[in-house]
C-alpha positions in Angstrom: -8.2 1.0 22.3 -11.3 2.4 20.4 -12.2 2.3 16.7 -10.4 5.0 15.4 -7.1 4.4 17.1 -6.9 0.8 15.4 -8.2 2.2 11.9 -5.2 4.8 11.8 -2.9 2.1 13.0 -3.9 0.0 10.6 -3.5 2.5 8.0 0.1 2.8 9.0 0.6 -0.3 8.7 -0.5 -0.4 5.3 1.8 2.1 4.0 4.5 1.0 5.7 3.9 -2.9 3.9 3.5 -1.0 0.3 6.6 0.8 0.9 8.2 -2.5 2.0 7.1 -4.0 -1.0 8.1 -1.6 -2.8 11.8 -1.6 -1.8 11.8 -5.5 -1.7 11.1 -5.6 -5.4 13.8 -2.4 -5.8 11.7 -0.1 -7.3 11.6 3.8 -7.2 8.3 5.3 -6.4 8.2 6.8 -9.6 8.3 3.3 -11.4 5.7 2.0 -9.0 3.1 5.3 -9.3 4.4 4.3 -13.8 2.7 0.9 -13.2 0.2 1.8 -11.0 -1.0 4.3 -14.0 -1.1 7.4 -11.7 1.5 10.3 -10.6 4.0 10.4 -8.5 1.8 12.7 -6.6 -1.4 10.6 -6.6 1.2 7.9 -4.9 2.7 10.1 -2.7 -0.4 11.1 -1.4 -1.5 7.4 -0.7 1.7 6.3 1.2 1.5 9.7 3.1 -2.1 9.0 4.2 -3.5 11.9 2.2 -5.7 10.0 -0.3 -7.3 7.0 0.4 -6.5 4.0 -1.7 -8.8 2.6 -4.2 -9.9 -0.9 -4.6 -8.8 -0.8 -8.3 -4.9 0.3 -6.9 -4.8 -2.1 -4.7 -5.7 -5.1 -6.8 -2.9 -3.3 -9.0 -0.9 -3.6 -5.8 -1.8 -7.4 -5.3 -0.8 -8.0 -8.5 2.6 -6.3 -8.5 4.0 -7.1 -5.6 1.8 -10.9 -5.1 1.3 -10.1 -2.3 -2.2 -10.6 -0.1 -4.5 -7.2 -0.4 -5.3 -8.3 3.0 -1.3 -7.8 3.6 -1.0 -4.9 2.3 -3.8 -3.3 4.1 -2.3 -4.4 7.7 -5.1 -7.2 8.1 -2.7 -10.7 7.9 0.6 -10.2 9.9 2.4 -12.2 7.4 2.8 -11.6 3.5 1.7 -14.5 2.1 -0.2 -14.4 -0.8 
C-alpha cells in the first residue's frame, strides 16, 4: 500500500473517531463547532475532509473529548488518553 493510500485512510479514520467522540459525549455538531469556536461550516468541512484540521482544533479536540490527539488522528487504535 503506498503513501497516499494510508494517509487518506488515516484521515478517515480520524473523522470517523471525532464523530464517535462526538456522539459518545451526545453532542450536536453545532454544540461541538460552539466549543470548538468555529461554524458549523468550518466543522463540517473538517469531518467531511474538505479543510484540514489545525493543530490549535485539535488540542481543542483533546481537551473536549480527553481523548489522545494521537487517537483522534487514527495513529493509536485505542482511545486512551
Amino acid at each position: 500500500m503506498d503513501e497516499v493510500h494510508k494517509m487518506r485512510i488515516r484521515g478517515d479514520i480520524m473523522r470517523v473517531n471525532i464523530e464517535v467522540e462526538r456522539t459518545r459525549l451526545q453532542k450536536t455538531k453545532t454544540e461541538m463547532s460552539q466549543e470548538l469556536g468555529v461554524t458549523y461550516k468550518t466543522y463540517n468541512s473538517y469531518i467531511t475532509g474538505k479543510t484540514p484540521i489545525p493543530s490549535d482544533i485539535l488540542e481543542k479536540l483533546r481537551d473536549i473529548t480527553g481523548r489522545s490527539i494521537d487517537y483522534l488522528l487514527g495513529l493509536q487504535t485505542d482511545n486512551a488518553s
